[in-house]
C-alpha positions, 0 to 999 in steps of 0.5 A: 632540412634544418630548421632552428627554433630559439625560446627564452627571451622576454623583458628583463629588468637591468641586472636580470638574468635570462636564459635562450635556447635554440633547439635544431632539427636534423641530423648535422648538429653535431658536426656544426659551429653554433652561434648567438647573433642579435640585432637592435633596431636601426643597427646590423646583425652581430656575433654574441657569442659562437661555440665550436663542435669541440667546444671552443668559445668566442665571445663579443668584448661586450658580453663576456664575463656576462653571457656563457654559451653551450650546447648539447649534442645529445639534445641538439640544443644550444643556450645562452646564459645571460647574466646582468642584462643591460639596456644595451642589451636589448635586441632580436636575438638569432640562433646561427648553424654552420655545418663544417662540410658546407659554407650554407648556413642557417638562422633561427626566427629570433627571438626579443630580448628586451632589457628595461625598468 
């Protein structure tokens, strides 16, 4: 059983910084993509920002060139720098785990980020 476990949100103020992390149990991290999804208030769950078991990144028009997204197999450990937070910003933010040999899929509790003066 995989279980995700996301850590880092918080209040910010606009312009601030944070960074997320998403610590998975198990053995698959490794051959899986990962992936930051977030959800504001009365709005559908979107993709922040995927990276792939190779490496390769994707990244939402409104976060890139402000967020970064990496992992660390040998600590089965995602992350998302974020970097000049904007109110828009604010959301649960969820961690994502596809394993590439099945189409199941698995979600962290989430975690709130909250962008405000």
């Amino acid at each position: 059983q995989v279980q995700l476990v996301e850590s880092g949100g918080g209040l910010v103020q606009p312009g601030g910084s944070l960074r997320l992390s998403c610590a998975a149990s198990g053995s698959i991290f490794k051959v899986s993509a990962m992936g930051w999804y977030r959800q504001a208030p009365g709005e559908q769950r979107e993709s922040v920002a995927t990276v792939g078991t190779g490496g390769t990144t994707n990244y939402a028009d409104s976060v890139k060139a402000r967020f970064t997204i990496s992992r660390d197999n040998a600590k089965n450990t995602m992350y998302l720098q974020m970097n000049n937070l904007k109110p828009e910003d604010t959301a649960v933010y969820y961690c994502n785990l596809k394993p590439v040999f099945s189409a199941r899929e698995y979600w962290g509790q989430g975690t709130q980020v909250t962008v405000s003066s």
